[in-house]
N, C-alpha and C positions, 0 to 999 in steps of 0.2 A: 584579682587575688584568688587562689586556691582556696574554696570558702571550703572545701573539705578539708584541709589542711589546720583549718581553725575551730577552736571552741564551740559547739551550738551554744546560739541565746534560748533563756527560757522563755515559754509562753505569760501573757498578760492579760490580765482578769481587769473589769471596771462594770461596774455598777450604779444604779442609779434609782433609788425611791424619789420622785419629784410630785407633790396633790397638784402644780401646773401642767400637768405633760411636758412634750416637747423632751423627754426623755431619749429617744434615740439620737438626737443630734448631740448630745453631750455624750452619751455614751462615744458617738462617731471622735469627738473632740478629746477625749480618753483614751479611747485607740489608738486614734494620731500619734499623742503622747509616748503612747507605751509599745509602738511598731520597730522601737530597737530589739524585742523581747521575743517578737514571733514577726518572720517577711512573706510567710509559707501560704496562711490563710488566714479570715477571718469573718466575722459575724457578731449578727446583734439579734438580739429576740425581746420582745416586747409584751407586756399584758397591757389589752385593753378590752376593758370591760370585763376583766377575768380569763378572758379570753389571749394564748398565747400567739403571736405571729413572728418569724425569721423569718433572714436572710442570710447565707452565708458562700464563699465560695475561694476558690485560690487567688492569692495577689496579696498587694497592697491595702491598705486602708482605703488610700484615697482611688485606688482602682476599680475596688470593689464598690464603695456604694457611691452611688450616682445621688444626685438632687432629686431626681422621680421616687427613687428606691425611701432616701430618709423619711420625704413626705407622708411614704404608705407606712411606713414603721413608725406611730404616734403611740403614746402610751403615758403611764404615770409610773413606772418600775418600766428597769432594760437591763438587761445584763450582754457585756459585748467581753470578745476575746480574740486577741492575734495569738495564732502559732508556731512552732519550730517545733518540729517532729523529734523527740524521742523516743519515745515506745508509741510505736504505731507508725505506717507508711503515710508517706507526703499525700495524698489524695483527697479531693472533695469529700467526699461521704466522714471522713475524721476529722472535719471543720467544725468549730465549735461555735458558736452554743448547742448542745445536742440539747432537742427538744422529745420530751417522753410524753406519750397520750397513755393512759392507762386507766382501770377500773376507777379509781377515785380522784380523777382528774387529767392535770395534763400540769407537765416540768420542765423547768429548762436547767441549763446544767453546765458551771463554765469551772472548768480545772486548771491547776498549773502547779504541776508535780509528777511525780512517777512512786507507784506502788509497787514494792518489793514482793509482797503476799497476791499478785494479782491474780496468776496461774492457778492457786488455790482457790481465790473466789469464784475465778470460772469453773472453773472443775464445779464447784461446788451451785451455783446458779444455772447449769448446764441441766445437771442431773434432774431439778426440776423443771425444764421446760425450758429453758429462753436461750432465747435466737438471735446470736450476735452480728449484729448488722456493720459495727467499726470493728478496728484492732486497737481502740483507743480504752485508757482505764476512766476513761469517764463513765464511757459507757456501762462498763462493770461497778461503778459507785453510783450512776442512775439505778441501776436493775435493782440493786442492793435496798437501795430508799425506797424503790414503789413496793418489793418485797417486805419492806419492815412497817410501812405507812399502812397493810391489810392489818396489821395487829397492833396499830397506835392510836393516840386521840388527836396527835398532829401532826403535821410536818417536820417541823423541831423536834418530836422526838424520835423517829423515823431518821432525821440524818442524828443526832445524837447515837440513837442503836447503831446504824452503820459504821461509824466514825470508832466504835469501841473493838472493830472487826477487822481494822485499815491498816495496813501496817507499810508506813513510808512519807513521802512528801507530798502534802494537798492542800493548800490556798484554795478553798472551793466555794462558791458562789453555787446558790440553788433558788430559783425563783419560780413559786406557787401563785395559781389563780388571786388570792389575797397577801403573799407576805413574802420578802425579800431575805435569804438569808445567805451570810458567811461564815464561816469556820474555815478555822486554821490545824492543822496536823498538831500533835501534843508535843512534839521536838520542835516546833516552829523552822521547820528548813527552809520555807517560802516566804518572802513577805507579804503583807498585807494590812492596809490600814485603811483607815475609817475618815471619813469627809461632811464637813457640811455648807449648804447654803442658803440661807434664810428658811425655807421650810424640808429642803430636800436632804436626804442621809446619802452617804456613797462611800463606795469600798473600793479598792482600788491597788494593783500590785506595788506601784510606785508614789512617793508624793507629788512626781513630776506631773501626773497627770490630773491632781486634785489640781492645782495649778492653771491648766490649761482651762479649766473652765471657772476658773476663779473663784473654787470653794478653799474654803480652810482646811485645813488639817486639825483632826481631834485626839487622834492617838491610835496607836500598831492595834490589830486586832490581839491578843494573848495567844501565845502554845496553844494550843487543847482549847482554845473557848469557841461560844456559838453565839454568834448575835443575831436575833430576829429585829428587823422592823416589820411593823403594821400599823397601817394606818397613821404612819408619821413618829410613832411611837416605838422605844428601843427599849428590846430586853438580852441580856444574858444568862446562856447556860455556861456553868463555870465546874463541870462536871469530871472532866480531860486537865484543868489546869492545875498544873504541876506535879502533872502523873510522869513525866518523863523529862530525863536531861536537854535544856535548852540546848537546841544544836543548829542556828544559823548558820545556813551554805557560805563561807566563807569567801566564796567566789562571786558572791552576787555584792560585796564592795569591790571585789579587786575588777570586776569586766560586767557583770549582767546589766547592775543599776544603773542608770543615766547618771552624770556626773553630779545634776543640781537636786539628786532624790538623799532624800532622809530615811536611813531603814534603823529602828529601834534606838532613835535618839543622834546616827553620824552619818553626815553626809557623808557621801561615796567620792567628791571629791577629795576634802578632806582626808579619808583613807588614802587613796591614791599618790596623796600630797607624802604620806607620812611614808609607804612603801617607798618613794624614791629617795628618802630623805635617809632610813637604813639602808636603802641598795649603796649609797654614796657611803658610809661610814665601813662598809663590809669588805671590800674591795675598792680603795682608792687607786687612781688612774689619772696620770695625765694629759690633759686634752684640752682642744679649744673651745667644742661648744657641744650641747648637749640638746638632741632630739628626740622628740616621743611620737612612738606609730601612731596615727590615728585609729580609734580615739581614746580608746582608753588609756593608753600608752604615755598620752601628752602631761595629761597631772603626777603621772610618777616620774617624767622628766622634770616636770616643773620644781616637784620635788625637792629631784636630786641636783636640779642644777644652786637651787639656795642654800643647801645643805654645802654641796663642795664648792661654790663661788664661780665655777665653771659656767660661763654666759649659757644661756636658753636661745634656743635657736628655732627658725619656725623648717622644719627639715622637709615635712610632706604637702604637699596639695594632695586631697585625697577629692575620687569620681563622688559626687555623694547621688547620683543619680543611677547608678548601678548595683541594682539591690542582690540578693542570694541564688534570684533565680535567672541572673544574668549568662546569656546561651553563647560556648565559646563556639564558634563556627570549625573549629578544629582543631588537633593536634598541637600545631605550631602555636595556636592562640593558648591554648588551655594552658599549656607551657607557660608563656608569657603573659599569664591574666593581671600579674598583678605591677603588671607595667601599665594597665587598663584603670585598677583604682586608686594605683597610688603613681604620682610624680613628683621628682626629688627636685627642691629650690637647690640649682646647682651652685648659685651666691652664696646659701649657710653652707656648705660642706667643702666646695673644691679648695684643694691647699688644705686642708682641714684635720686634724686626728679628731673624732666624734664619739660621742657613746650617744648609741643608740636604745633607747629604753622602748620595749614590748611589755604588754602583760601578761604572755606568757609565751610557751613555745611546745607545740604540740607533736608534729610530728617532724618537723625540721626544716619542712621544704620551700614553705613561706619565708619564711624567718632565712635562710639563703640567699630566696631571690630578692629580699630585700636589700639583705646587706650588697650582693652584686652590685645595684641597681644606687647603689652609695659610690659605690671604687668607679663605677664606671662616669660616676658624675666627678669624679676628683679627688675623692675623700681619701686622705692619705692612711690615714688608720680607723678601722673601725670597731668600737667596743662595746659589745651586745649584753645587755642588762636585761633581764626579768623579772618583773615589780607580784610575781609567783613563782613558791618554788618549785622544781621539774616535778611533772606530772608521773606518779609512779603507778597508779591504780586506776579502776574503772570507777563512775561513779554510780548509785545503784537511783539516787533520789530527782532524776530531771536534770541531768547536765549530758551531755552530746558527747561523750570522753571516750574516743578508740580503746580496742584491746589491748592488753599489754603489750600481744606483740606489734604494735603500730606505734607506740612510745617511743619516742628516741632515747629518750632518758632511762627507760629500762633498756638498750641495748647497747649503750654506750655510755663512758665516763663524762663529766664534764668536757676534758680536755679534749677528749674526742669530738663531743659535738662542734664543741669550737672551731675543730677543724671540718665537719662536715657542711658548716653555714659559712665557713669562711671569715670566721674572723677572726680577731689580733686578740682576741680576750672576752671569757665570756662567764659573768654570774648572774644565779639566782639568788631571789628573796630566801633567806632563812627563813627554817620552821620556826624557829625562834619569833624571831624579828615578824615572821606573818601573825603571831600573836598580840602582838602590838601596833597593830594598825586602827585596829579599832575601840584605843582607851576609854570613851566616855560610854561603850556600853556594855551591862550587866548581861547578858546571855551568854551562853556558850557556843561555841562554835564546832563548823563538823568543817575537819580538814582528811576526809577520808580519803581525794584522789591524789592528796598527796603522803600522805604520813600510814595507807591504808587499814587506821584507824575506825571505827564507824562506830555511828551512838545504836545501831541499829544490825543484828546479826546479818550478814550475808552470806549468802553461795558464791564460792569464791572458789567452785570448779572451772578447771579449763582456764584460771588466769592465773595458777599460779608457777613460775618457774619451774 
């Protein structure tokens, strides 16, 4: 598949306070977890004895660190993170944990977000001296802490000063010679929650990976709050909370989450489930059996197929050993990639009229070669469903979302695209109905790349009509 063609995942933040060590292999086991989030890079950094040590570089989780590698990274706190490049270029040196030695120590530094007010903090961190080694906004929310830590009594309040200076989406992990801390951005765009197991505390983007290593779940971190541990011991700063409109990326239920993760009280299945169940009510259709792309795709088929009585059908075998940075050997192939990660069970389709349920459709050309890739297995009609509505805007806060004019949906009407992917019929999720995906929770949400809405001012030159 045309991984350009598709959505970026956000990056994945996991941490880990443990008084037994043995910290970096859980962190590694956290990773794992949360390598749907970032395929790009990744790393771990560990205190021991106060003392900071990483590792990080391009690949996979399981690519990247070796048996020799976890062993030399022993510690009691670790903070580990996979990436997908938004603001900043694919390259080793913007591999995270970013570790800072500086006059009053040394830090480590794990984000997953994108600040809006970046350009200004550099402008403004330039002027006095420093020397930007990434094009990443960690880096510029490092500089910021060791700047504000010459004029504090702590850590904490050093990222507190920063954090009141930040303007956009940060899930940020900051780990000091003595004390593990996370904070969440005061619109809560990112998730992140809090873990425990028998003595050990952990933060983590998803619950999926509190999971992996068999700690419980405690509860989301707050909008705007700061949790310090020390010494096993948990405090917060509640300083940021409820200074600013609840605004969860409403994207990270409909594609980011893993299916089996909890963000703010609803599984991301469950959403999923609920999107295909209005995609069915909004546009009825008749047909024999109903498919979902992998993978996000499959629980809003699932959905939609209980919702209109329309049989479930298992439609794709998807490569799952073919990750992002899979190298088409040419022209012909790049063309045809996604003949490479997806193949169609020609048993559910031939003879068949189908609705094929996506989570979304970005710039067309996937979403095509798929439906193709249906007609030519049999499928007598096929009808292209979007469990999101078309993507009309950019996003400012950590999502991978082309310029307007790389939209399809700004350049053409529905009925058009329908005919540009080739198919018998084709809707998206209401704005509407995307409001109610997520009944059991109290936050608000930010549907800026579709509704170009935002809780948060943007420059919104050069994108508009």
């Amino acid at each position: 598949m045309d991984y350009k063609s598709k959505i970026g995942e956000e990056c994945g933040v996991f941490a880990i306070y443990d008084p037994g060590g043995g910290c970096a292999r859980s962190v590694y086991y956290g990773l794992y977890a949360l390598q749907h989030r970032g395929q790009e890079s990744c790393g771990i950094a560990v205190n021991k004895d106060r003392d900071i040590y990483h590792y990080k570089d391009m690949g996979l989780v399981n690519e990247v660190f070796t048996e020799d590698i976890l062993q030399k990274l022993d510690g009691t706190m670790a903070v580990g993170h996979v990436r997908y490049s938004t603001t900043g270029e694919s390259l080793r040196e913007n591999a995270q944990p970013l570790v800072l030695r500086y006059v009053k120590g040394n830090i480590a530094l794990a984000h997953n977000g994108n600040l809006v007010n970046k350009n200004e903090l550099v402008d403004e961190l330039s002027q006095t001296g420093a020397i930007f080694q990434t094009t990443t906004d960690t880096e510029t929310i490092a500089y910021m802490i060791a700047k504000q830590r010459l004029s504090t009594k702590s850590i904490e309040a050093a990222v507190a000063n920063t954090i009141d200076k930040l303007t956009g989406s940060f899930s940020l992990i900051v780990m000091s010679p003595t004390k593990l801390i996370a904070a969440r951005d005061p619109w809560g765009f990112r998730p992140l929650c809090i873990g425990k197991k028998g003595d050990a505390v952990i933060f983590s983007s998803e619950t999926c990976a509190l999971d992996s290593i068999g700690a419980e779940f405690v509860r989301d971190v707050e909008p705007g709050e700061i949790v310090v541990v020390q010494g096993g011991k948990i405090k917060t700063i509640d300083t940021y909370k409820g200074t600013k409109p609840k605004s969860m990326c409403i994207f990270e239920y409909i594609y980011f989450a893993r299916p089996d993760s909890t963000i703010e009280g609803q599984n991301a299945h469950e959403s999923r489930m609920l999107a295909g169940k209005y995609l069915a009510r909004q546009k009825p259709v008749d047909a024999d059996v109903v498919i979902g792309v992998p993978d996000s795709g499959i629980s809003a088929a699932l959905g939609y197929s209980l919702e209109s009585g329309i049989p479930y059908g298992l439609g794709f075998i998807k490569n799952k050993y073919i990750g992002r940075t899979f190298i088409q050997p040419s022209q012909s192939m790049r063309e045809n990639a996604v003949r490479i990660k997806l193949n169609v069970l020609k048993d559910t389709v031939a003879g068949k009229r189908v609705i094929m349920i996506d989570d979304s459709i970005v710039r067309g050309t996937t979403s095509k070669r798929i439906v193709n890739l249906l007609r030519e297995a049999g499928a007598t009609e096929v009808h292209v469903r979007s469990s999101s509505p078309p993507f009309m805007w950019p996003c400012y806060f950590g999502t991978d979302i082309p310029s307007r004019d790389q939209l399809i949906a700004c350049n053409h009407s529905i009925e058009e695209i329908k005919d540009v992917i080739n198919a018998d019929s084709l809707e998206f999720l209401s704005l509407e109905n995307l409001g109610k995906v997520t009944p059991h929770t109290a936050p608000g949400f930010c549907t800026g790349c579709f509704s170009g809405h935002y809780p948060v001012p943007v420059d919104l030159t050069g994108e508009e009509d």
